[in-house]
C-alpha positions in Angstrom: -29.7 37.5 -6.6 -26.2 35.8 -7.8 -26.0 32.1 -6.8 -23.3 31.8 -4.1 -21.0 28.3 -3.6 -19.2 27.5 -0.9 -16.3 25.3 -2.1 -13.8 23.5 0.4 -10.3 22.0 -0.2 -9.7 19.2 1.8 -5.8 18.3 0.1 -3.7 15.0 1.6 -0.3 17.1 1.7 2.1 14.2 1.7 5.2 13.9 -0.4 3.5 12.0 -3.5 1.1 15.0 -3.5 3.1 18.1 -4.4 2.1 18.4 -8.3 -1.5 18.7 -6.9 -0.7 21.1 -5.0 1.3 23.1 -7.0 -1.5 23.3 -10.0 -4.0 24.5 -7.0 -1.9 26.7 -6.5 -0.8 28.5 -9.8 -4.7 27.6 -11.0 -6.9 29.0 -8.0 -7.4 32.8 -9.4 -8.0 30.9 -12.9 -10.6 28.6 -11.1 -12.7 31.4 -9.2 -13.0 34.1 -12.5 -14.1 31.1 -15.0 -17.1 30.3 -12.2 -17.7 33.9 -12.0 -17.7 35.1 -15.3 -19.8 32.1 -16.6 -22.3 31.5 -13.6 -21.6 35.0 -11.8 -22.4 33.4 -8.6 -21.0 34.6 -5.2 -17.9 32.1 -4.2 -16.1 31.6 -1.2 -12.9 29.1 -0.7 -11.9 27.4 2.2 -8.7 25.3 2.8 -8.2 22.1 4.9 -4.4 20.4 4.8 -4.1 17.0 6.1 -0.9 14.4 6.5 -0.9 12.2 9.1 -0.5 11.3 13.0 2.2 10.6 14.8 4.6 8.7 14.5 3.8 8.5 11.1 3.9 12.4 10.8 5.5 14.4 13.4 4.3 17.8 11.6 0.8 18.5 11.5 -2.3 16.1 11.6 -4.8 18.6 10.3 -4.5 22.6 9.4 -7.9 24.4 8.2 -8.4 27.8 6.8 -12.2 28.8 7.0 -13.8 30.3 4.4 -12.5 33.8 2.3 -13.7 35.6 -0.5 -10.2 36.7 -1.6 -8.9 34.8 -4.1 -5.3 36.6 -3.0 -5.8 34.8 0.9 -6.3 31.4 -0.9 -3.2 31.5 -2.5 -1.6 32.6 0.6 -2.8 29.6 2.0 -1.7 27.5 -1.0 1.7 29.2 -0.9 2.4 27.9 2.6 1.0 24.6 1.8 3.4 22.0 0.7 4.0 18.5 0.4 6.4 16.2 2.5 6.1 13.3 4.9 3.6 10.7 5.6 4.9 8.1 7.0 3.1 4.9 5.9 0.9 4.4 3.0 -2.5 5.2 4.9 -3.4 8.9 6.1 -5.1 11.1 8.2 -8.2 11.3 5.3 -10.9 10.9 8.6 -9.3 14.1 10.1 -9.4 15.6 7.0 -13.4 15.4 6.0 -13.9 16.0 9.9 -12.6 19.2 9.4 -15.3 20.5 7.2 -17.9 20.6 10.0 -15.5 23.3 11.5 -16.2 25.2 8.7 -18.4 28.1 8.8 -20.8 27.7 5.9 -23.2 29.5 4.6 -27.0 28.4 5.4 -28.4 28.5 1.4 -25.3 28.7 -0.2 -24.5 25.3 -2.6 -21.9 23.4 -0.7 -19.2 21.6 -2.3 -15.7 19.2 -0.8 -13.4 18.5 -3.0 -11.1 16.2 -1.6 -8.0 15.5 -3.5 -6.3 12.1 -2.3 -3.8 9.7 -3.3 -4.2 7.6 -0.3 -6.6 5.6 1.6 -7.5 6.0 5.4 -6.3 4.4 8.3 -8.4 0.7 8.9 -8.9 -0.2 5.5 -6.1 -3.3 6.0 -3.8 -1.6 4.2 0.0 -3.5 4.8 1.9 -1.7 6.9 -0.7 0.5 8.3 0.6 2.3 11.1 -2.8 2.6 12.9 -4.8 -0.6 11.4 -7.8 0.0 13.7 -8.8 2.9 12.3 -8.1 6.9 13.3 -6.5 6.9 16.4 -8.3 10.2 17.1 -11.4 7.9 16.6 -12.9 9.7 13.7 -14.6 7.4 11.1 -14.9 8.5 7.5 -18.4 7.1 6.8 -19.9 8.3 10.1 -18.1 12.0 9.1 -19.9 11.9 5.6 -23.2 11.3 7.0 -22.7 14.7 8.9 -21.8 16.7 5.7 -24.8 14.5 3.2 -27.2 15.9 6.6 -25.6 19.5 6.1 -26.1 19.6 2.3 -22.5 19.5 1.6 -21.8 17.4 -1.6 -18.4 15.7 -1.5 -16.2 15.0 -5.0 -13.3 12.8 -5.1 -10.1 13.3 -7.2 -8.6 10.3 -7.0 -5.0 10.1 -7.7 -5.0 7.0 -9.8 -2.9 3.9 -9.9 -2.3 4.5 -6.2 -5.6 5.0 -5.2 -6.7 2.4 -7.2 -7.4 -0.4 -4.7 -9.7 1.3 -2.7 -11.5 3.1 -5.5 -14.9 1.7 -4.3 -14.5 2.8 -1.1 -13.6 6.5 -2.1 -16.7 5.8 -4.3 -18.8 5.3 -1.8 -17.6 7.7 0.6 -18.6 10.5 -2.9 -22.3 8.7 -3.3 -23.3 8.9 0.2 -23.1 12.8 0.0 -24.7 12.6 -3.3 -21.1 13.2 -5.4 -19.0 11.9 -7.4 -15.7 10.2 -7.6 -13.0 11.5 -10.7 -10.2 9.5 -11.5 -6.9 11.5 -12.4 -3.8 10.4 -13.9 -2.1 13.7 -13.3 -2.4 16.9 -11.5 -2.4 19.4 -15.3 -6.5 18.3 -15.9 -7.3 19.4 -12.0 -8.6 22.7 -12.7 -11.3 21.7 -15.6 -12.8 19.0 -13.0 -12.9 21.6 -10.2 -14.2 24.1 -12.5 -16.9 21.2 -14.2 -17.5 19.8 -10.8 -18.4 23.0 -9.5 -20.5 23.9 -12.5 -22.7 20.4 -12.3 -23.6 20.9 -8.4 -24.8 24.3 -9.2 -27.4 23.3 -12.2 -28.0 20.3 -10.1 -29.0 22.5 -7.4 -31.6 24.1 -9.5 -33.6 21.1 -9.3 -33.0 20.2 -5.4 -36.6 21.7 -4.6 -38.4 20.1 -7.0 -36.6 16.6 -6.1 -37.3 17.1 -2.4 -41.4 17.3 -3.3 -41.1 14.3 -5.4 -38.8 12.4 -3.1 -41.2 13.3 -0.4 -44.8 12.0 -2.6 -42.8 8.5 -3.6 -41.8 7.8 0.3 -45.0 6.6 2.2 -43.2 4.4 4.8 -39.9 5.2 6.6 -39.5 1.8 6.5 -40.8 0.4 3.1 -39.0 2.5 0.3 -36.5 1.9 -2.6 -34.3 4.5 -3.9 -33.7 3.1 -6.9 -37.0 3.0 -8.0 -37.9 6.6 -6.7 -34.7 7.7 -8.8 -36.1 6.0 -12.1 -39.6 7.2 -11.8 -38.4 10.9 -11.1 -36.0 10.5 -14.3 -38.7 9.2 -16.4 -40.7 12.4 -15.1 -37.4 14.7 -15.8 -36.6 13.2 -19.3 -40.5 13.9 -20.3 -40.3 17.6 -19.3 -36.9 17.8 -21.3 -34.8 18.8 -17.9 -31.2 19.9 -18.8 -28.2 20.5 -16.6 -24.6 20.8 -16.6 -22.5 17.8 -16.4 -18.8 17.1 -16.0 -17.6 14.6 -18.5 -14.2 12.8 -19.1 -13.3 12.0 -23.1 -17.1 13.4 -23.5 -18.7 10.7 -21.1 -20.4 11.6 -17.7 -18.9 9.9 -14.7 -21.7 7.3 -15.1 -23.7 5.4 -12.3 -22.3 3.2 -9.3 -22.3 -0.5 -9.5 -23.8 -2.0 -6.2 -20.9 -2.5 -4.1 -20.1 1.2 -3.8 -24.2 1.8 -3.1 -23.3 -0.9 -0.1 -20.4 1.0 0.9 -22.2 4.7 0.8 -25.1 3.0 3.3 -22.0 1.1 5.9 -22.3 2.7 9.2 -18.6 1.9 10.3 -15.5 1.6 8.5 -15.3 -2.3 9.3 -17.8 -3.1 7.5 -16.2 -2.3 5.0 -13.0 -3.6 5.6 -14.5 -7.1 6.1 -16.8 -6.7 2.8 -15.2 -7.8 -0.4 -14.6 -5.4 -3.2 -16.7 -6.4 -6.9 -13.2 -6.0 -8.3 -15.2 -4.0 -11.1 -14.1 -0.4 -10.3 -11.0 -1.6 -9.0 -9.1 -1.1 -12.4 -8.1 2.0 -13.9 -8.3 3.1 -17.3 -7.2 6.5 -16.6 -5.0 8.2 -18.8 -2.5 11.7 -18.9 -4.4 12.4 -22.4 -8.1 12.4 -20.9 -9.8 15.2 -21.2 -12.3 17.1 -18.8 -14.9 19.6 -19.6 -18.1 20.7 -18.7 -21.4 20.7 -21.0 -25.2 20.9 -21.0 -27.3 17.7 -21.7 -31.0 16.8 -20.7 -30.6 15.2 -16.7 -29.1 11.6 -16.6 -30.2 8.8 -14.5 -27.0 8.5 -12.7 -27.7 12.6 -11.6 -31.1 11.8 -11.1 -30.0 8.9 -8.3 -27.8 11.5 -6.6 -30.1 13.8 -6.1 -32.4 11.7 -4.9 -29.6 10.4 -2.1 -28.9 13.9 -1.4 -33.1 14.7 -1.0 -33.0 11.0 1.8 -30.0 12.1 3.5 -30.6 15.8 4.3 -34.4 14.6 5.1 -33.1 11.8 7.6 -35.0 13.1 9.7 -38.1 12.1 8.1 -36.6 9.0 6.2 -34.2 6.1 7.8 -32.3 4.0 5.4 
């Protein structure tokens, strides 16, 4: 039976966003027959647009599209999509992620957001925010991701770098709570080989989930008396024994890497004033992205830093059985 991925768009479609939008657009079909051909799984698309509230926007807040199987509906979608307004610098990026509960995904099917940003969300104490408590709808980001780490949806950040920059551990966080990743972009012409990559990692990844779950589950003895950490580094050291491979995306033929502690802090924040009153390490918050980095995609024996998301993802759709 083909492997089948449910992958979700969740696009800011603000002014500063319309290149983004435009290579989604003219790359989708492009996107969809590479996953096929090479991993001839079973793919779905879904489509969630996001800008802002009002007064900041007077348009739309949010606009979904539940899944297709069409690659031709996608682009519809896409072809209607398009980038203006906004308001102040902060967005509606709560609304956004909320959206993909609405989403009607498929029970066994490997899950994957891909939210494609520029901009942070409201509460964050950015200047000038328009709504500096937070949502006004009353949404909170970290609260939301908890919902999609419990339903086994892994989220990726494409962050739109210098501007998102200042709130890269945040985004960071946000990723690593769901058991993703964060991927810095200089430009919009290198989207499609991290979609593609990003979608090929989460599928080898999810080749091991089983096997991480029994081991997650013989390490944990005390919902109260665990570290993750440690689990992660003794189920690597069992991985790397038994020569494990999977896919992994790399930039300039280096994996994303691991998190420093700040963004693990962040990921386990139940409110999004925690964070606002915690200071930043300052060590992610510096980009060294360039228009000339290159994305791909290849096979290497299972890393640490995929080793400690799994595990997250194993505790968090679990949490029923573990408590952080």
């Amino acid at each position: 039976m083909a492997a089948t991925l449910d992958m979700a768009f969740v696009m800011d479609c603000t002014g500063s966003m319309a290149s983004y939008i435009n290579t989604a657009r003219e790359n989708i079909e492009k996107i969809v027959e590479a996953l096929v051909a090479e991993e001839s799984i079973d793919v779905r698309l879904a489509l969630i647009e996001y800008r802002d509230h009002p007064p900041q926007d007077n348009t739309f807040v949010t606009r979904y599209h539940d899944f297709t199987n069409t690659v031709r509906q996608m682009k519809s979608w896409l072809q209607e999509c398009s980038a203006q307004g906004g308001g102040d610098t902060p967005e509606a990026v709560a609304d956004g992620l909320n959206d993909l509960l609405k989403l009607n995904w498929r029970p066994r099917s490997t899950k994957i957001a891909i939210l494609i940003s520029d901009a942070p969300p409201h509460g964050l104490k950015q200047s000038g925010d328009g709504f500096p408590n937070g949502c006004p709808a009353g949404l909170d980001p970290l609260a939301v991701v908890r919902k999609l780490a419990g339903m086994m949806i892994t989220l990726y950040v494409v962050g739109c770098e210098p501007a998102l920059v200042p709130h890269k551990e945040f985004f960071m966080g946000l990723a690593y709570a769901t058991g993703g990743q964060y991927v810095p972009l200089a430009g919009a012409q290198a989207l499609t080989q991290i979609i593609i990559g990003g979608a090929k990692e989460e599928l080898s990844l999810d080749k091991w989930m089983d096997e991480i779950n029994e081991e997650v589950m013989e390490e944990i003895t005390s919902e109260e008396n665990y570290d993750e950490e440690e689990i992660a580094s003794k189920i690597h050291s069992k991985m790397a024994e038994k020569g494990y491979k999977a896919k992994k995306l790399t930039r300039n033929a280096m994996g994303m890497g691991p998190v420093n502690d700040t963004v693990k802090a962040i990921s386990k924040m139940s409110s999004l004033s925690d964070v606002a009153s915690a200071p930043t390490s300052g060590a992610a918050c510096v980009s060294d992205v360039a228009h000339t980095d290159v994305y791909e995609c290849v096979e290497d024996t299972l890393d640490i830093s995929q080793v400690q998301r799994m595990v997250k993802k194993s505790i968090a759709r679990n949490k029923e059985l573990f408590t952080e």
